[in-house]
C-alpha positions in Angstrom: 137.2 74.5 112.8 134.1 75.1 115.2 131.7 77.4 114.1 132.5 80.5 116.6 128.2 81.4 116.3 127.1 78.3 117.0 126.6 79.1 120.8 124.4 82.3 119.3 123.0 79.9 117.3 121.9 77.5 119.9 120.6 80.6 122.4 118.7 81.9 120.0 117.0 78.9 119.4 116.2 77.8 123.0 114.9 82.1 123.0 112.3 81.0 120.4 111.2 78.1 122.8 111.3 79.2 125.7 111.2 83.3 125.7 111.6 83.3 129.7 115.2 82.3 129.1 116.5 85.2 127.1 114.3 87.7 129.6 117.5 88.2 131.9 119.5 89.1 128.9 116.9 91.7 127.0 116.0 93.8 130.1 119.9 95.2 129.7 120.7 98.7 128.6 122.2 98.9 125.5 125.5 100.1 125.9 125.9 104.6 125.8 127.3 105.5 122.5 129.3 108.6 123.0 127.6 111.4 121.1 130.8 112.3 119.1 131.1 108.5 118.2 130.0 107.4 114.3 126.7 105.4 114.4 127.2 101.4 113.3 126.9 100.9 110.0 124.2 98.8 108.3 124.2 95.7 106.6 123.4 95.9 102.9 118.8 95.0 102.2 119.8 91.9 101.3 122.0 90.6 103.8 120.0 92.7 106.7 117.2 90.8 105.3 118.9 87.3 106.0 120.1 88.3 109.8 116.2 89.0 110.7 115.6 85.3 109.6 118.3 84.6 111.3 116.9 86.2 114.5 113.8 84.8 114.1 115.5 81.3 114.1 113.9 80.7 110.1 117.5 80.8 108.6 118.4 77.2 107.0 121.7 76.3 108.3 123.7 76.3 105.5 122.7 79.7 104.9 123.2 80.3 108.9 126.6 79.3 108.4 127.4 81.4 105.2 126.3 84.3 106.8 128.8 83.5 110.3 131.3 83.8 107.8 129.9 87.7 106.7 129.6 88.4 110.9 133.2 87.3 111.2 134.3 89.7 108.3 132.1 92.5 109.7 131.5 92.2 113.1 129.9 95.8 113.3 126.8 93.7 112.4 126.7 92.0 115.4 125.1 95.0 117.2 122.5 95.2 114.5 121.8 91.9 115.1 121.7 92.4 118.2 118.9 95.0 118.1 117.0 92.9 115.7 116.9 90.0 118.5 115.7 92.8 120.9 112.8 93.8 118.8 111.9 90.5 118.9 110.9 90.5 122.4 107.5 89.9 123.5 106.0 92.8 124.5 105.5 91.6 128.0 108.9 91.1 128.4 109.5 95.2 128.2 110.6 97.5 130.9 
């Protein structure tokens, strides 16, 4: 079976070459949370600690594909993953 991250995968790695590609898709709003709505629960230190490598593109790929087994079993992740990538962003590239 295809890895379903491996397009992530591959975007985030064309991000770290060339950060003008990814500028379209950082400059969007994160979506409103309603303010009655439970806040997204965190990964635990030590798996949060493997999705910021994985951000910054540092994550070897067998560990990269362990841990698209973890986002598929907890895909509430995915927006912290998400906001990792955003911090990420060179500064010029902010509104």
């Amino acid at each position: 079976m295809a890895n379903p991250y491996q397009i992530l995968v591959e975007f985030l790695e064309a991000c770290q070459r060339s950060p003008d590609l990814a500028a379209p898709f950082l400059q969007l709003d994160p979506p409103l949370r309603p303010s009655n709505e439970v806040p997204e629960l965190e990964p635990p230190v030590e798996i949060a600690n493997s999705l910021r490598r994985f951000a910054r593109g540092e994550l070897p790929e067998q560990e990269r594909q362990e841990l698209c087994v973890l986002l598929d079993t907890h895909p509430v992740w995915l927006s912290w993953l998400a906001q990792q990538v955003r911090e990420l962003r060179p500064p010029e590239m902010e509104r």
